[in-house]
N, C-alpha and C positions, 0 to 999 in steps of 0.2 A: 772298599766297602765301608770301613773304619771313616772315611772322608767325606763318604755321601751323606753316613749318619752325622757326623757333626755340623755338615751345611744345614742339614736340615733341621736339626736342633737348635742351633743360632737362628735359621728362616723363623723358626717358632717363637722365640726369644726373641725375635724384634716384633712380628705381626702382637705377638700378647702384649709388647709394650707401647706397639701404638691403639692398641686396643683401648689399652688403661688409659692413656694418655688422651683418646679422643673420649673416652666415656665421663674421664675426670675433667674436662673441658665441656662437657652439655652438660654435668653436677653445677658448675659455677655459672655456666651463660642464661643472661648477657652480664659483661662486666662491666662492659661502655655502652653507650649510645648508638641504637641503634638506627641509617637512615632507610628510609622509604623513598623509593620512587615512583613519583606520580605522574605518569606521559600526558597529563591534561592541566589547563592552566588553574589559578587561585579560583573557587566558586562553581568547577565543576562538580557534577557527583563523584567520583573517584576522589576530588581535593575534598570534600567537605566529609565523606565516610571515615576515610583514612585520617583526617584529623580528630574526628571521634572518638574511633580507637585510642590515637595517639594520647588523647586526654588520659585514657585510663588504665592505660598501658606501663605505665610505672607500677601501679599497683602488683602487680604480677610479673614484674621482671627485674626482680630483685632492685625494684628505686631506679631504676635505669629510664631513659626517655627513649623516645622515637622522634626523628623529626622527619619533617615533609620535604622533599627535593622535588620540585616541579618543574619537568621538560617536555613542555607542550612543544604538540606538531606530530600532523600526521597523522591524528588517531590515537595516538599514544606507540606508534613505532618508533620514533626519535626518541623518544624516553628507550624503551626497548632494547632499540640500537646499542644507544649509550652503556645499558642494563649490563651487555654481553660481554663488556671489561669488567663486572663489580666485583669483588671480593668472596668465595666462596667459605665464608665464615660464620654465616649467618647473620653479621652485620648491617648486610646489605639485602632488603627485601624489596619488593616490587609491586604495586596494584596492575594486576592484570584482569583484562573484561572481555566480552563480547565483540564489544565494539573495534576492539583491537584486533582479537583473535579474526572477525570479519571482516578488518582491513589486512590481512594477510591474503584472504582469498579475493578480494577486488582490486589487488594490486600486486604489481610486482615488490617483493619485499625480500630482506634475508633474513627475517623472522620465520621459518619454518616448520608447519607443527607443533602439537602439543608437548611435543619432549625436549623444546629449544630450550624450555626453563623445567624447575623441577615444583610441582605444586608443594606448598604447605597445608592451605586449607580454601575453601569458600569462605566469606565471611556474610554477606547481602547477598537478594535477589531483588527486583523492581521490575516495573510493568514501563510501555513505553504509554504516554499521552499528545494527543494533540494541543498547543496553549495559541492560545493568541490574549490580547493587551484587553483591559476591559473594556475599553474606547471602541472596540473594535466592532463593526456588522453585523457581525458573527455573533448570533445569540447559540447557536446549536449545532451539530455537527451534520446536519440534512441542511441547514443554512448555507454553512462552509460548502459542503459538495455542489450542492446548487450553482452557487455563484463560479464554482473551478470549471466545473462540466461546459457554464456558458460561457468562460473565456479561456482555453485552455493554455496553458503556457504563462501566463500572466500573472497567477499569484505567487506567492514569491514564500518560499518555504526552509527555514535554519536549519543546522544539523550542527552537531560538534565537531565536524572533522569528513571532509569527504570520503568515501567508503567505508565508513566507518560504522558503527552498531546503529545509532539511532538516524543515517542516512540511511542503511540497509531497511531498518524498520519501516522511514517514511518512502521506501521504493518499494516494500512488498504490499504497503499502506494505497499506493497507487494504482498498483497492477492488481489488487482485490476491488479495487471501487472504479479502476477505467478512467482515472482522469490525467492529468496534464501537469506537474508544478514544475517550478524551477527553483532547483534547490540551489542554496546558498550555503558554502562549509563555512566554519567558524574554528578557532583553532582550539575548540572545549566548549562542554553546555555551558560552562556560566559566562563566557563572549558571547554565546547564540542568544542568551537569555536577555542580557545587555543590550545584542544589534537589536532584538526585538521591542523591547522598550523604548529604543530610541527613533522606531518607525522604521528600520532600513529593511527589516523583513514583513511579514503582514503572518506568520505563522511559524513557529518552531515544534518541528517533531523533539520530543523533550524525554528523558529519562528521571523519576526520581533520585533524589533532592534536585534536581534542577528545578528553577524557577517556584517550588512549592512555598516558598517563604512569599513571594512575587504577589501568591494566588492568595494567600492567606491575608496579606496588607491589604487585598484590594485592587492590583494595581495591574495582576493578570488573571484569564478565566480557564479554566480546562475546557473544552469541548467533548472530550468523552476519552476514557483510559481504554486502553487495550489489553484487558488481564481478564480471567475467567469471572471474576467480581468484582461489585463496584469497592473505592475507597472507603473504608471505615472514615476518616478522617476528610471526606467529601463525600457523603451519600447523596447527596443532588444532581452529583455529574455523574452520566449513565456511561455503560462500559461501549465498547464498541458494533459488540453482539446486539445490546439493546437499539443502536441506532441501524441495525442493517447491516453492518461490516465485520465479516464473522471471518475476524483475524485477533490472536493473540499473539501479542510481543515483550516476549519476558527479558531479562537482562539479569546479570548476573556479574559480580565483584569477586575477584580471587588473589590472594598473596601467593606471590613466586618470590623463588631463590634462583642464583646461577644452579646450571645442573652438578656442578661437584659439590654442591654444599652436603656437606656428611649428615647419614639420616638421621643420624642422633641428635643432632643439631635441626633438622627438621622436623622432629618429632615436637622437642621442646619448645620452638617457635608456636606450633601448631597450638598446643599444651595453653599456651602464654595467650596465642589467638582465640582461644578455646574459652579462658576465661574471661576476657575483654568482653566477647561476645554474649556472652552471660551477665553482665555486670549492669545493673539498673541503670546508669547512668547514659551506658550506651544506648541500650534497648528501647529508654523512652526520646531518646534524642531521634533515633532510627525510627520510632512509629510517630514521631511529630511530624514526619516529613515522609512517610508515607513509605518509606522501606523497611522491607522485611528482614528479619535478622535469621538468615540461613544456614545455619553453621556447615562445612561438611570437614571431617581429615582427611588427612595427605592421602589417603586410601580411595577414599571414595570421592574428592575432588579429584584427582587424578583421572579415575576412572570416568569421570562425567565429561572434563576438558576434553577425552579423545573422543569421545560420542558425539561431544559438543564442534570440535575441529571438523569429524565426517558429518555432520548437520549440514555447517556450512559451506562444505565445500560443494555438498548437494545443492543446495540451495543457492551459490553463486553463481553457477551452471545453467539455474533456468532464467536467473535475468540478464 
């Protein structure tokens, strides 16, 4: 009896001192530098948000930096892949999106689930649009249809990544209007944006910031957003609804950790993302380009990712 009470008193005597020990370790974190991975190349949305952040992320992490790791392919599963050796320290954080968690359910992956990783927080949300080049025929998005409808198969439409959120977008985009494209994957929005420019596509289904900087010089046109309202920062390009095509396609940005990273250390992360998200600097770079700054915590991001996972898997099902 005498022996059972001293195991367990020692069991208590260690759990309370890794208690102390992990609580005194989220008091000081981060103490290094922390990386990000980003499963999309330089110039996509996921690469240009997360640099954002990363600009003002010292501010709030005790002087500390974040830097960008970019492992395009796939949708951002290869980044992913890669993800599921990182360090459960908090050190190691991850952009996680739609477009990703989408390429889960339109392909064979070992990405599994909302609980492969463990959320931090939302940080964005964005609407998806249609771009083409301003060179382009296409003054309007009844133009665009027109011209698909009378040669089906023929026009030639970007995405960042085959199965991916903004291919998924432009195949639910198809199957609500009845037409034909032939999509062409790109290995991130800012390659699609690029093939586009260069004439190799004739259309890219686009996520903000992609190509918005493009649209702003001049040098690409929106044809119509697909979000419940039009862009504050383009009110001339009408939304989808207004043209006839009564689909919304929203998208959404989230930071993960490996799933053993301690909560304590996810809280603080969160804390850390919590104030970036706030911070004037991000906020007006976020609405230059036409994304919204969505904050959610680990709590209720979480709980969104799983609703968000049974969405899509409903939703992969009927196409």
């Amino acid at each position: 009896m005498k022996k059972s009470l001293l195991v367990l008193l020692m069991a208590a005597v260690l759990m309370s001192g890794l208690f102390a020990q992990g609580a005194s370790e989220a008091a000081s974190f981060p103490s290094k530098t922390v990386e990000a991975t980003v499963g999309w190349s330089a110039g996509g949305g996921g690469d240009i948000v997360f640099r954002a952040l990363a600009d003002v992320f010292p501010k709030y992490a005790n002087g500390q930096t974040m830097i960008i790791k970019n492992v395009p392919g796939a949708s951002g599963i290869t980044g992913a892949v890669e993800f599921l050796d990182a360090s459960a320290d908090g050190y190691a954080v991850m952009h996680w999106n739609n477009a990703s968690m989408a390429k889960t359910h339109l392909s064979e992956t070992v990405i599994k689930g909302a609980d492969t990783f463990k959320t931090v927080c939302q940080v964005v949300s964005s609407y998806n649009y249609l771009v083409v080049r301003e060179d382009s025929k296409y003054q309007s998005l009844q133009d665009f249809l027109a011209d698909v409808k009378a040669n089906p198969g023929k026009i030639t439409c970007g995405n960042a990544g085959a199965n991916g959120g903004n291919h998924l977008a432009a195949l639910i985009f198809q199957k609500e209007t009845g037409i034909e494209l032939t999509h062409v994957p790109y290995s991130g929005g800012g390659p699609a944006i690029t093939g586009l420019l260069a004439g190799e596509v004739d259309c890219v289904m686009a996520n903000a910031p992609e190509g918005i900087a493009n649209v702003q010089n001049g040098q690409l046109r929106i044809l119509a957003v697909f979000s419940e309202n039009r862009y504050s920062a383009f009110p001339e390009v009408p939304t989808g609804k207004e043209c006839g095509v009564d689909c919304v396609l929203p998208q959404w940005r989230t930071v993960v950790v490996p799933q053993e990273t301690p909560d304590e250390i996810v809280e603080k992360l969160a804390d850390i993302f919590k104030q970036c998200c706030e911070d004037p600097q991000f906020v007006d770079a976020m609405t230059s380009l036409s994304v919204e700054v969505t904050y959610k915590d680990s709590k209720a991001a979480t709980a969104f990712m799983k609703s968000e996972d049974k969405r899509f898997a409903e939703l992969a099902a009927t196409l």
